[in-house]
N, C-alpha and C positions, 0 to 999 in steps of 0.2 A: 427218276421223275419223268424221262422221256417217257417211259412207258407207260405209266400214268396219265401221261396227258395226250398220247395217243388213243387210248382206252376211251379218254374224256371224247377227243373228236369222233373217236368214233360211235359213241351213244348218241351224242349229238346229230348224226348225220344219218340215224339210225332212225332215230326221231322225226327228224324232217320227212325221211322216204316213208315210213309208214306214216305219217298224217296225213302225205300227199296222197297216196294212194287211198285212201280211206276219205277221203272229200272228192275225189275225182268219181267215186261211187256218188256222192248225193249231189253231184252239181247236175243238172241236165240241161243236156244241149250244151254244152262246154266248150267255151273257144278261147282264144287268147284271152283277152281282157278277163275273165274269169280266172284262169288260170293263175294270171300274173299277180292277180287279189289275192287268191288262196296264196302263192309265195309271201305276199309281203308280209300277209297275217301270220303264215308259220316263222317266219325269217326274225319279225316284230315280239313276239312270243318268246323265242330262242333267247333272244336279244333281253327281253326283261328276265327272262329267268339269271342268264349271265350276271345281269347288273345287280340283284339282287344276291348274288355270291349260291345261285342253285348248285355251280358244281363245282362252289371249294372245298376243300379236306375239312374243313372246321363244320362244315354243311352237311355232307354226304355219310358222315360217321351217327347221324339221329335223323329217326325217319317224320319226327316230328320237325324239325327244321328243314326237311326237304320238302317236306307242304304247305309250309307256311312263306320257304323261299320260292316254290312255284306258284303256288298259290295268286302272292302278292307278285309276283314277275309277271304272268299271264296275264292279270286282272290291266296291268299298266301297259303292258306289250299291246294287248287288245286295242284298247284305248286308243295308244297309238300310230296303230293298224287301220283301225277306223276312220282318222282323220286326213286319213291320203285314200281310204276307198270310197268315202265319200263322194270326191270327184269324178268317181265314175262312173259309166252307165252303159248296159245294166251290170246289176252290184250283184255277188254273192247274196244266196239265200243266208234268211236268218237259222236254220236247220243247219247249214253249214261251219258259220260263226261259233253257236252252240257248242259241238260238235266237237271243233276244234279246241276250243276252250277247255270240253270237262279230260277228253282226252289229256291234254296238258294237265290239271291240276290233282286226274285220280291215278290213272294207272303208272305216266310216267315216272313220279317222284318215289314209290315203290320201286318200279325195273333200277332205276337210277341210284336210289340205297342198296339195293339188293348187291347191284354187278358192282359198284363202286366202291363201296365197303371189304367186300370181300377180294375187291382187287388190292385195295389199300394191304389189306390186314397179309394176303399173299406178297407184294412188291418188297426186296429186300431195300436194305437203306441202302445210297451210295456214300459212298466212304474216300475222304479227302487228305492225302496229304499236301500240308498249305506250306507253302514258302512264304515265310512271313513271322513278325515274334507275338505267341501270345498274350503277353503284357501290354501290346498295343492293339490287336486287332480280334484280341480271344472274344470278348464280351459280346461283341457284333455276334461273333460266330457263334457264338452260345444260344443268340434271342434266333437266328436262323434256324441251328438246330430244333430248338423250341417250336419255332412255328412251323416245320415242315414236320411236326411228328413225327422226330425220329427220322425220317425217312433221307437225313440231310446228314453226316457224321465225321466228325472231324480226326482222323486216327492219330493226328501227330503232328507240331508245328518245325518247322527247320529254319535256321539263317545259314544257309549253306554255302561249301564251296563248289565247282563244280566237280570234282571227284567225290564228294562227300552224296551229294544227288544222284550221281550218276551208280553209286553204290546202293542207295536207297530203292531206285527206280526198278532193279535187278529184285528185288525182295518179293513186289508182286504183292502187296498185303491191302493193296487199296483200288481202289475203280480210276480215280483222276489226280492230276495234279492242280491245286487252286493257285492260282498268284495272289499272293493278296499283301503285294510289297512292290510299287512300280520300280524301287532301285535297287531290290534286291533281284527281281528280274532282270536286270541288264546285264548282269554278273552271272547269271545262271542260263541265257538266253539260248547261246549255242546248243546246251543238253536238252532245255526242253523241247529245241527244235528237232533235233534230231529223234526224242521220244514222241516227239508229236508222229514224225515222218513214219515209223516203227508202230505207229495206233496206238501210242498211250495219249488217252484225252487230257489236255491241256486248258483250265477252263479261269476264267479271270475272277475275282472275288465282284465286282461291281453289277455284273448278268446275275452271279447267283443271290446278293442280297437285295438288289432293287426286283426280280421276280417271286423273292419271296416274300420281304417285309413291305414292298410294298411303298416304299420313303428309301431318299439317298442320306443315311449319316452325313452328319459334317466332318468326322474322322475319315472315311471312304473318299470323300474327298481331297483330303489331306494328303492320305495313300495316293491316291490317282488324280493328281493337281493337274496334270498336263492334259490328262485324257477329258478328264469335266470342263477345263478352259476350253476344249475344242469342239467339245458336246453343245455349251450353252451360247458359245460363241454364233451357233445354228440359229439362233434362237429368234422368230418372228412372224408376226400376226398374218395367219394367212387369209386367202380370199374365202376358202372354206368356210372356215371361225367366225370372219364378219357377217356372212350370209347368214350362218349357224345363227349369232346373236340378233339380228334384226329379223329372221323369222319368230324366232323363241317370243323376243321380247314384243314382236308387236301379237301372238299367239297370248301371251301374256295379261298385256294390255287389254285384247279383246274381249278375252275368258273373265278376265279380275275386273273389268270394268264395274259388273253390279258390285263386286262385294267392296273395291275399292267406294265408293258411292254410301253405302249401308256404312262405311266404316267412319268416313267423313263426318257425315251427318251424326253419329252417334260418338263422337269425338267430339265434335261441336256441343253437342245438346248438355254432355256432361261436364266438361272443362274448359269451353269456349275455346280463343284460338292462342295459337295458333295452329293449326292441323296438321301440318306438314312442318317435322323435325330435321336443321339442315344443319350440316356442320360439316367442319373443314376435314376432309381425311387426304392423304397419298396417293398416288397412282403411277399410272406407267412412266418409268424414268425418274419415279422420285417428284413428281411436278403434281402439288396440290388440287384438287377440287373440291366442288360442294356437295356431298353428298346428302342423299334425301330419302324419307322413312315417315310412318306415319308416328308421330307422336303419342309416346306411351304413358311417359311420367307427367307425374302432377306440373303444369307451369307454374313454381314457385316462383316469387321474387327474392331478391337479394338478403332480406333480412331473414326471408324464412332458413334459408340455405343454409344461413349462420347459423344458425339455431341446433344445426345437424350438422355434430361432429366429424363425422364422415359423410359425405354424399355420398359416395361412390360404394360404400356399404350398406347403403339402407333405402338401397332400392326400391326393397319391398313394400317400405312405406311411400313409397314416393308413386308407385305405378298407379294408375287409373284400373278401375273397372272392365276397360273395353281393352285397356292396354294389358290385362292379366290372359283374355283371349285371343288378344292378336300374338304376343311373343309365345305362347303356347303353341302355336298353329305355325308362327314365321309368318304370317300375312302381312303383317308391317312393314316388313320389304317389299311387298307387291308394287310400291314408288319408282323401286330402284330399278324399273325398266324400262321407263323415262332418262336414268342416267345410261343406262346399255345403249337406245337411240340415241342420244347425244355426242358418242364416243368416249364417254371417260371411264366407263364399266364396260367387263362382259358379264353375260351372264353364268360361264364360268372361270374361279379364276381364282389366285389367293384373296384371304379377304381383308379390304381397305382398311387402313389401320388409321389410329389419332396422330396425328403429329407427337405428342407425348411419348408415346410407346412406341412409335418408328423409331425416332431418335434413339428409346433407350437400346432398344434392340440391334441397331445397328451400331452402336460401339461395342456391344457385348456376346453379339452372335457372328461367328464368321461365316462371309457370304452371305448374308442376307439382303443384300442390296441385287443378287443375282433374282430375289422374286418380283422385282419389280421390272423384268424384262415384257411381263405379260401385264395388262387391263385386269386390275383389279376384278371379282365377281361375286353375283349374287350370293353364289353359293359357290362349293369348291371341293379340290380333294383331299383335302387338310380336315375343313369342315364335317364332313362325312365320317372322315376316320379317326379324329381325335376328338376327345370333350372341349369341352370350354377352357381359354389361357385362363389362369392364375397364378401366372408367375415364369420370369425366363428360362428356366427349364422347359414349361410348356409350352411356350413360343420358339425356343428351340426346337422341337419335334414337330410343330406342327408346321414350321419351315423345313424343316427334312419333307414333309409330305407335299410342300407346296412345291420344292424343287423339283421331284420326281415327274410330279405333273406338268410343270416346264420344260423337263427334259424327255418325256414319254408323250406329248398333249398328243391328240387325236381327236377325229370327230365320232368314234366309238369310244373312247374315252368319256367323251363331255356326254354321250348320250345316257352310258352309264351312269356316271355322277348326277343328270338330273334326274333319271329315275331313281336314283337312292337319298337324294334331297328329298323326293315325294314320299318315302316311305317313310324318313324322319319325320316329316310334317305330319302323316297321320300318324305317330306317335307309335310306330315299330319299331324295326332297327334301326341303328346309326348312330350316331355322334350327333350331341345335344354341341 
């Protein structure tokens, strides 16, 4: 997989130098501040193709998904790109922009299936013997293999002793050894250092399934109790993240201003008020606030409620007309960046729960009280990657995905996640 994703950096960087070079032809007169434009545009580019998954293995194997993940990465990267060349003067020609753009969306997603595909289909799989029992830890291993296409293989599980491994190690029929037992490695510790020290790679089960799947299991953590208590124990809002949310959210604010306005009024004219829907949700450290949305559902009174056996299942009787186009789009959160200014959201971040379903969640999911180390948000990596909860199962999993992202957060991270919120919105990929 290393070699895969050297391949990866280097089409990437491959990418860059030829775009650069191919604009440094139509800029004239070219001096820094031009220059450092064309950077940001190709850099911005790069950047939305990534978020949009241009060069994962699920991508890269159909040439129609490589243009539709360029496609839409470009179109948003540009975007962007735009909004910080703005400020400068003088600005890249529009011949330039152009330019750059069809480059990214014709020829590159072509060279990028072509050499990536057939690197794939050449890359032998690496092959794992795991210290560990598969009765406990197989299933994981299984959805791994699964999502690395093969490329990921598990040859044989052991609960070993240390002459029993050190007999194994001699055999040579595998690439690495995985730990994926933190106490069955104390007992084996000595040999695998010694095989470490000899070049037999030594690699941990926690690296390989949070780079593949993407989410930390709550079994994985079970296995590695000591190493996640010391991971999450890191865990806290930096000055990055705050600047992050108070730029986004007042960029937000600015941008949604008309459509917030048009929605208002058209909220008003059909169902009166109230316009703004507020209610008690969770947030950092478990400490309530009011969260707020534009009002979708009918404002029913008390008796009508009764009337309907379920509320909570008949929704679709219950929604407005305006509120059938705002939940389709997610513009009814457009509010919630008024609670990002505020400090009780970010704008990204797991997402806010009812008090109802926090509770239930938290007697019946372990660790879940670890996602509320971070500001609740707009949108998230849970959001993105999973469907809709319907049930503790699925709030399970979509807690594995919120802890990943507390444990991995970045401001490339959250850059990604809101360009793949936007590609939800207009109704491409992601998770509804």
């Amino acid at each position: 997989m290393l070699r895969l994703r050297y391949i990866k950096y280097s089409l990437v960087s491959g990418f860059l130098i030829l775009t650069f070079l191919i604009q440094l032809v139509f800029i004239q007169d070219w001096n820094f501040v031009l220059i450092l434009q064309a950077l940001i545009l190709d850099f911005a580019i790069i950047l939305g193709i990534y978020a949009f998954r241009g060069f994962d293995n699920s991508t890269i194997t159909s040439l129609n998904a490589c243009f539709v993940a360029f496609f839409s990465g470009t179109l948003l990267g540009s975007l962007f790109a735009l909004l910080v060349i703005l400020f400068f003067r003088p600005r890249i020609s529009h011949p330039v922009f152009l330019i750059t753009m069809i480059l990214a969306v014709l020829p590159f997603p072509i060279l990028s299936n072509l050499i990536l595909k057939r690197a794939l289909k050449t890359l032998p799989p690496k092959k794992y013997l795991v210290v560990g029992r598969e009765s406990e830890i197989g299933e994981i291993l299984r959805e791994v293999e699964r999502t690395s296409m093969g490329k990921i293989q598990v040859i044989g599980y052991m609960n070993p002793s240390p002459m029993a491994l050190e007999q194994a190690i001699t055999t040579n029929i595998f690439d690495a050894i995985l730990v994926a037992d933190q106490k069955l490695y104390r007992s084996v510790e000595s040999v695998l250092e010694k095989a470490s020290s000899q070049g037999k790679s030594v690699e941990f089960l926690p690296l390989i399934v949070e780079q593949t799947l993407k989410r930390i299991p709550i079994e994985l953590i079970d296995k590695f109790k000591e190493y996640y208590e010391i991971e999450f124990s890191k865990v806290s809002i930096s000055p990055a993240k705050k600047v992050f949310d108070i730029i986004f959210a007042l960029i937000g604010i600015i941008i949604g201003s008309p459509i917030m306005a048009i929605l208002a009024i058209a909220i008003f004219v059909e169902s009166g008020r109230p316009i703004i829907f507020k209610q008690k949700r969770i947030g950092t450290n478990m400490k309530p606030f009011t969260f707020i949305k534009f009002r979708s559902l009918k404002n029913l009174g008390e008796t009508e409620l009764e009337k309907l056996n379920n509320p909570n299942a008949t929704i679709k009787q219950r929604v407005t007309k305006v509120g059938k186009l705002m939940r389709k789009f997610r513009i009814d959160e457009l509010p919630q960046f008024f609670n990002v200014l505020n400090g009780t959201m970010s704008v990204i971040g797991p997402r806010p729960e009812m008090p109802a379903y926090h509770n239930q969640c938290l007697k019946n999911i372990p660790y879940y009280s670890l996602r509320y180390k971070m500001k609740p948000g707009i949108t998230g990596w849970a959001q993105i990657n999973y469907k809709h909860t319907s049930g503790l199962e699925d709030y399970k999993i979509k807690t594995e995905y919120d802890l990943y992202y507390i444990k991995n957060r970045s401001i490339l991270l959250d850059l990604q996640i809101t360009l793949r919120t936007i590609e939800t919105m207009l109704g491409m990929k992601g998770a509804r």
